[in-house]
N, C-alpha and C positions, 0 to 999 in steps of 0.2 A: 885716524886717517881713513879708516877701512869702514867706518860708520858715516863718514862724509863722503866717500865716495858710492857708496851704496844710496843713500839718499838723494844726491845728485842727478845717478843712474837710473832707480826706479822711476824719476818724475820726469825723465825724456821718453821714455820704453812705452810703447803698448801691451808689452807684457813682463810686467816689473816681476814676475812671478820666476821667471825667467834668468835675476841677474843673479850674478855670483862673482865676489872679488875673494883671489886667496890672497895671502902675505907670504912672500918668500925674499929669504934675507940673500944678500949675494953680498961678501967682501964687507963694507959698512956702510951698506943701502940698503933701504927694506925698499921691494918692489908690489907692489898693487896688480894683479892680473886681473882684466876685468874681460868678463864672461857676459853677452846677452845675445838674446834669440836671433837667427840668421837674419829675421826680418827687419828686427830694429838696430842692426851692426849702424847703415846711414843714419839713424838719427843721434847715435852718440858721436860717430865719427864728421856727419855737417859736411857740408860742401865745402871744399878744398881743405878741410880738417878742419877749420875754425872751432868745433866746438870741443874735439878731442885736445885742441893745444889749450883752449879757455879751462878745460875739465884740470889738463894737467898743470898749467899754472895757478889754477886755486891751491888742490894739495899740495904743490911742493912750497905755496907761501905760508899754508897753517901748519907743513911741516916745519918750514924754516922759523917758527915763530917758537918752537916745543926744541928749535936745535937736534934736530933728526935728518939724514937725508931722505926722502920717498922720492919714487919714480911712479908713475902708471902706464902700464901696456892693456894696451886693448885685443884680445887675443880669440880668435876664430873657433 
């Protein structure tokens, strides 16, 4: 999940140099914190979030295909 989200990330970003996802486990959900440069926060987040809910509905469907939970926060 943390390799598909990194790939997703980088290909919105102006500066893919920039992103960084950690994995932190909470209770029995692995959560995805994803990390990119102040500037490109709007292009992963999209006008009224469209693209941050599109981002999080792919990963929690290829997690639910491996029977995992994953979450993703987009985090400042």
């Amino acid at each position: 999940m943390k390799d598909l989200l990194l790939y997703i990330a980088k290909n919105l970003v102006d500066n893919p140099d920039a992103v960084t996802v950690t994995e932190v486990e909470r209770d029995s959900e692995t959560v995805l914190e994803l990390r990119v440069a102040e500037g490109d926060m709007g292009k992963v987040i999209g006008r009224q979030g469209r693209i941050a809910k599109e981002i999080r509905t792919l990963v929690k469907s290829v997690a639910a295909r491996k029977g995992k939970k994953v979450s993703v926060e987009i985090v400042d």
